[in-house]
ROZADO-90805 format. One record per residue (C-alpha): residue number from 1; residue in one letter; x, y, z. Coordinates in Angstrom, 3 decimals, decimal comma, always signed. Example, Ala and Ser with C-alpha at 12.3 -4.5 7.8 and 13.67 -1.06 7.14 Angstrom:
SITE  roke  zagu        xx        yy        zz
SITE     1     A   +12,300    -4,500    +7,800
SITE     2     S   +13,670    -1,060    +7,140
//
This chain:
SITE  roke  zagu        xx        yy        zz
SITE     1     X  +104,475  +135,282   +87,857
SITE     2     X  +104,722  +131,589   +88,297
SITE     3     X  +107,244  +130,533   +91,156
SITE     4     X  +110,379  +128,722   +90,017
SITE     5     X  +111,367  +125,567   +91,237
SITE     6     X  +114,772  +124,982   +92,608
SITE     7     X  +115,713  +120,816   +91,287
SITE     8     X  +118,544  +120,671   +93,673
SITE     9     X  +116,691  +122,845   +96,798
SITE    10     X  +113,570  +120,843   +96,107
SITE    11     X  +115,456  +117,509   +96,908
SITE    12     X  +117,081  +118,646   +99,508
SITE    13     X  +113,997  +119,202  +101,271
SITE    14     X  +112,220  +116,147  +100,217
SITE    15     X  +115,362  +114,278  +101,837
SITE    16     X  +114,838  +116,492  +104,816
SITE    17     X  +111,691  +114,403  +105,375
SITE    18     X  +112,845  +111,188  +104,366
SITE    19     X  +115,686  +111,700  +107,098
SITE    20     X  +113,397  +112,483  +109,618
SITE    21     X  +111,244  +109,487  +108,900
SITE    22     X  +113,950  +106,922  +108,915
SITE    23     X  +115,333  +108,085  +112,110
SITE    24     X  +111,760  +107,767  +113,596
SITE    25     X  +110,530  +104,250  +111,824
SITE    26     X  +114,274  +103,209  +113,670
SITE    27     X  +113,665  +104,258  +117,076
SITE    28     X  +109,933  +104,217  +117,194
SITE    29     X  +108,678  +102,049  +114,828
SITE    30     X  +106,072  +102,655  +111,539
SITE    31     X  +103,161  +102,051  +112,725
SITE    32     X  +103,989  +104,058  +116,061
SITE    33     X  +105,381  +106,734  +113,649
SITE    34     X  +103,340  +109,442  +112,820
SITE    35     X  +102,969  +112,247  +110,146
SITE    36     X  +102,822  +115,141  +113,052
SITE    37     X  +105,965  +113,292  +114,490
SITE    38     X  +107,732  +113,632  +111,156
SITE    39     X  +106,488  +117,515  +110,932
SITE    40     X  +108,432  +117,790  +114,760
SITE    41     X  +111,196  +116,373  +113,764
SITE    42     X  +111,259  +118,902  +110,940
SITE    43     X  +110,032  +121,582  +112,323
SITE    44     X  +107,354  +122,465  +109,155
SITE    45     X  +103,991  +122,348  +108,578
SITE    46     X  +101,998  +120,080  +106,744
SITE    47     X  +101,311  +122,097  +104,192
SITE    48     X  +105,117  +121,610  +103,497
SITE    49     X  +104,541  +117,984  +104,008
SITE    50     X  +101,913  +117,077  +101,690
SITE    51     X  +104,048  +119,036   +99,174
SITE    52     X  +106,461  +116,327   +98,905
SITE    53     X  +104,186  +113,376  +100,121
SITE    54     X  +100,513  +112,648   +99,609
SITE    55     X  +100,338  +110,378  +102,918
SITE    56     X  +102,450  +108,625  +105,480
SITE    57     X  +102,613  +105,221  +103,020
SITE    58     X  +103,900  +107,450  +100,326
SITE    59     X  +106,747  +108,692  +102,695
SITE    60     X  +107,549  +105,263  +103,629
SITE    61     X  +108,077  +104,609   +99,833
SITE    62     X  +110,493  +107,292   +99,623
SITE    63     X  +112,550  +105,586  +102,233
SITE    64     X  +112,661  +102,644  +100,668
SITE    65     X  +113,347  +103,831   +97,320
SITE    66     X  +116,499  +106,107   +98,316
SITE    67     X  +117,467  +102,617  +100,317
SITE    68     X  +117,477  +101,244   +96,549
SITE    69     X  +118,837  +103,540   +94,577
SITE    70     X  +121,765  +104,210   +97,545
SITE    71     X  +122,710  +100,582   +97,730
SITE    72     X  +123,063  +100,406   +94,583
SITE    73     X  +125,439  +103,443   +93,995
SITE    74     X  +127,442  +101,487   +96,299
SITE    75     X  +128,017   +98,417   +93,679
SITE    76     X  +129,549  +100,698   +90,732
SITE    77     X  +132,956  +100,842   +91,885
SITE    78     X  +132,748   +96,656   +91,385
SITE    79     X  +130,748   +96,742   +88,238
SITE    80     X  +133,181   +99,209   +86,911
SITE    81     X  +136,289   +97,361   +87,800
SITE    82     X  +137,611   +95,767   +84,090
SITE    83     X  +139,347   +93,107   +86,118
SITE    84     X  +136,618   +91,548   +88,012
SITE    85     X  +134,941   +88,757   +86,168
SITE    86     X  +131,059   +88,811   +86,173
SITE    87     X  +131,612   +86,100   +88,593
SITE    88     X  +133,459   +88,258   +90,543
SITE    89     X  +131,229   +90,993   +89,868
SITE    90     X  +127,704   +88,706   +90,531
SITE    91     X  +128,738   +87,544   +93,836
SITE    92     X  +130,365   +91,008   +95,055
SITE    93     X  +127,315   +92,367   +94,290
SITE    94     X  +125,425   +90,411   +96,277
SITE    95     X  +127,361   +89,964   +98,787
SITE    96     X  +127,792   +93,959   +98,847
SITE    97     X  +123,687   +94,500   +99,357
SITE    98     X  +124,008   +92,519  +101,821
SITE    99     X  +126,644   +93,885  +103,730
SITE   100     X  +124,666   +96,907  +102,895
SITE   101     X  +121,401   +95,678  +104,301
SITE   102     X  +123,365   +94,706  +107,700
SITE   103     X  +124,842   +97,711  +108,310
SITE   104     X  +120,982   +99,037  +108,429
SITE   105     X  +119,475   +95,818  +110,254
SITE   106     X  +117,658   +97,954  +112,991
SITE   107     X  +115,854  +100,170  +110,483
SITE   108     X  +114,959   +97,474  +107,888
SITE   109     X  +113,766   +94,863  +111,058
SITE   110     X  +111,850   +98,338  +112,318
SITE   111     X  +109,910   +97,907  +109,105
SITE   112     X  +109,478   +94,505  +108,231
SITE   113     X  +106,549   +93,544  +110,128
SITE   114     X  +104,422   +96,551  +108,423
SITE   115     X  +106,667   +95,666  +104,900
SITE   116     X  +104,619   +92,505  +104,719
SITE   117     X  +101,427   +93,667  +106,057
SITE   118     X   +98,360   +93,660  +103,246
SITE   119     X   +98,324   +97,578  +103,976
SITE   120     X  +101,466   +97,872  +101,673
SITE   121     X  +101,259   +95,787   +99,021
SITE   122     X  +100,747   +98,475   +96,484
SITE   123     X  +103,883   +99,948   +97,939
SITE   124     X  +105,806   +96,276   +98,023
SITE   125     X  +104,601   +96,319   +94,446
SITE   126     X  +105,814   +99,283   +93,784
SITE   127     X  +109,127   +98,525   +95,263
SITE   128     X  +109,149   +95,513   +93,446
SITE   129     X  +109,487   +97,631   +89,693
SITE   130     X  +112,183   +99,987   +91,153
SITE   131     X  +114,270   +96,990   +91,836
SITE   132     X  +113,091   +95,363   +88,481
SITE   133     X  +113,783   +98,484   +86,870
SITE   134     X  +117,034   +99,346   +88,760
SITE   135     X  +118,922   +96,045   +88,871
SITE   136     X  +117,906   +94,551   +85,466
SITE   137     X  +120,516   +96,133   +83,449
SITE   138     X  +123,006   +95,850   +86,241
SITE   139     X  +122,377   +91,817   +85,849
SITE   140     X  +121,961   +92,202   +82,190
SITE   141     X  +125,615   +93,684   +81,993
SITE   142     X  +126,787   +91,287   +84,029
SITE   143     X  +125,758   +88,207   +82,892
SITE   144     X  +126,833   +89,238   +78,915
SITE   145     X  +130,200   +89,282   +80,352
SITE   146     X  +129,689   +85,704   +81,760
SITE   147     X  +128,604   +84,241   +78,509
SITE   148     X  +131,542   +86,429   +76,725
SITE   149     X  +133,934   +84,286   +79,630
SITE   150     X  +132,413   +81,306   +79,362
SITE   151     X  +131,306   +80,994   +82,621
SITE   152     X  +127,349   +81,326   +82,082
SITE   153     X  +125,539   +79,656   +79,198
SITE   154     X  +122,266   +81,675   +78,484
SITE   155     X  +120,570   +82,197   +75,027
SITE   156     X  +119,511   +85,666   +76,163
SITE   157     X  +121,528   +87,764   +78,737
SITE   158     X  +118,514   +89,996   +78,647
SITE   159     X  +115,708   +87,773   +79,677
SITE   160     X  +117,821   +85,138   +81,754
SITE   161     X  +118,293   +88,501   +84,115
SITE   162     X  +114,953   +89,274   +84,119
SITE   163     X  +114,516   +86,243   +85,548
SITE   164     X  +116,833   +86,069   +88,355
SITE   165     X  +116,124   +89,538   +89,145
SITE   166     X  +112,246   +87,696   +89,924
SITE   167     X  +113,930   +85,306   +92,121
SITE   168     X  +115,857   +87,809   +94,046
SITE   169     X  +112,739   +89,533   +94,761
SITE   170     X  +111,113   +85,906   +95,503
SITE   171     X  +113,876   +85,311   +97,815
SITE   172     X  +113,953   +88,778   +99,378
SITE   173     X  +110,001   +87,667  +100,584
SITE   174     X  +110,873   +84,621  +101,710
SITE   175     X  +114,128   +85,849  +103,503
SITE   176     X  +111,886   +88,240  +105,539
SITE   177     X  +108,745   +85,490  +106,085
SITE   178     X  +111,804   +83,514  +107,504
SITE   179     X  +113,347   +86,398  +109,808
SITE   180     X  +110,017   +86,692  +111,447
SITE   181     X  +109,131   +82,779  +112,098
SITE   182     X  +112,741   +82,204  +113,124
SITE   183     X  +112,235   +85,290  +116,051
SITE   184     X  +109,322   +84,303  +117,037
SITE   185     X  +110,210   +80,365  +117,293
SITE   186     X  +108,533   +78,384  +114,825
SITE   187     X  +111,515   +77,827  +112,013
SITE   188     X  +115,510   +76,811  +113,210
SITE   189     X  +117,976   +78,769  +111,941
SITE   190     X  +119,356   +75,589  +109,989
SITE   191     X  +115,722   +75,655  +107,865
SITE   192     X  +116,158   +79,257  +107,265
SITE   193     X  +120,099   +78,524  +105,706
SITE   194     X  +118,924   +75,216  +103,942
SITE   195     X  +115,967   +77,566  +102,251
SITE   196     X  +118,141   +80,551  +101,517
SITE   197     X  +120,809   +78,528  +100,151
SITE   198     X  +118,457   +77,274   +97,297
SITE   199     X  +117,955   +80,379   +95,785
SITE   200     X  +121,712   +80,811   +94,608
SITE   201     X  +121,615   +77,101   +93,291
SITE   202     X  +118,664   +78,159   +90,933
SITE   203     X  +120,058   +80,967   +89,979
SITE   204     X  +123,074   +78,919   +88,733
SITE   205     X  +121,062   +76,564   +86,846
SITE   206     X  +119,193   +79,436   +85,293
SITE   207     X  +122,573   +81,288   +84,107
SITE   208     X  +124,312   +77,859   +83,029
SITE   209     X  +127,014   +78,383   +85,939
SITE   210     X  +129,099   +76,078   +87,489
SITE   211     X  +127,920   +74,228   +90,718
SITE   212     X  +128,651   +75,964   +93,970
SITE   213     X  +130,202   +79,264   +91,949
SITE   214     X  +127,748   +81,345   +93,049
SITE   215     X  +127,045   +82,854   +96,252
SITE   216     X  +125,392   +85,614   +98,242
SITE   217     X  +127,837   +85,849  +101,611
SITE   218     X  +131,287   +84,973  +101,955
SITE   219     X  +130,191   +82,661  +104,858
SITE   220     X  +127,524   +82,667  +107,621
SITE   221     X  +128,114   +85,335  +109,624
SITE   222     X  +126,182   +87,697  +107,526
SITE   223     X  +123,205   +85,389  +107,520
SITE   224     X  +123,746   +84,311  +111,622
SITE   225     X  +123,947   +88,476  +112,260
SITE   226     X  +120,430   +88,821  +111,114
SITE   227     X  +118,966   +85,396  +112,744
SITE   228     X  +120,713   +85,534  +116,070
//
């Protein structure tokens, strides 16, 4: 008879791993990181291992996909809220991810350097449809209530998120291209704020909003955290 599978046991396992691999790309790095290091940390085989996760690249796309779909469990409270406006509810969002993304700066810095690397660009691309797929309607929702308001002017509420959701990935690219010129000398902090800051200003254009409503931290510190 075949073996039945446990849904809720199964991911409890899986997360088992994904634990034990975040913890090690924090204090040792990815590319220091291996699979027989994850198995230690466990305490399993790899038998057990290659269960859940075909390689060490697919493992790393675990992490970052329960980073996504975490963060963004953190945002429904505010998207839920009937008395926020969805200008309210635009810049608390971002503003919350990256709140989010600071209180986790040593593990995302641990794997930015092998993020951008040409090794994972099928998982960047991958990463890239979660967020697509993930944040879309979030925007969507959003930015329907904005045109019901009056505050953004878009023919489609639909496709004018699409769009931004593009940029924020654009920007997400750049932002970490910036992180790693800025550490290691060749860009000021005041061209990585003057380039960040352009993104929102699009974004505005593209959603018909007024000048200077839209922003992704309440003030610098967020950004200076990460920089300095």
């Amino acid at each position: 008879m075949a073996r039945t599978l446990d849904p809720a046991a199964h991911a409890v396992r899986r997360d088992t791993f994904l634990d034990a691999a975040q913890g090690l790309i924090q204090t040792k790095g990815y590319e220091q990181m291996s699979v027989q290091d994850v198995l230690a940390e466990v305490g399993t085989s790899k038998g057990a291992f290659y269960h859940y996760f075909d390689s060490k690249a697919a493992l790393l796309e675990g992490v970052i996909d329960r980073m996504v779909v975490v963060a963004t469990a953190t945002l429904q409270p505010l998207l839920d809220d009937p008395d926020r406006t969805a200008l309210e509810k635009f810049n608390g969002m971002f503003q919350g991810l990256a709140s989010w993304k600071t209180q986790r700066r040593d593990l995302l810095i641990a794997v930015l350097q092998t993020w951008l690397s040409d090794d994972n660009a099928i998982v960047r691309e991958k990463f890239r449809r979660e967020v697509v797929a993930t944040i879309t309607p979030i925007l969507t929702a959003i930015v329907r209530q904005g045109v019901r308001e009056g505050t953004f002017t878009v023919t489609s509420p639909e496709h004018a998120a699409r769009v931004t959701v593009s940029l924020l990935l654009g920007a997400n690219e750049h932002a970490s291209a910036l992180y790693l010129a800025n550490h290691s000398g060749e860009v000021p902090f005041e061209v990585v704020e003057g380039a960040l800051s352009a993104y929102p200003e699009a974004m505005e254009r593209i959603l018909g909003a007024p000048e200077g409503s839209l922003r992704w931290w309440p003030d610098d510190r967020i950004l200076r955290e990460w920089f300095h």
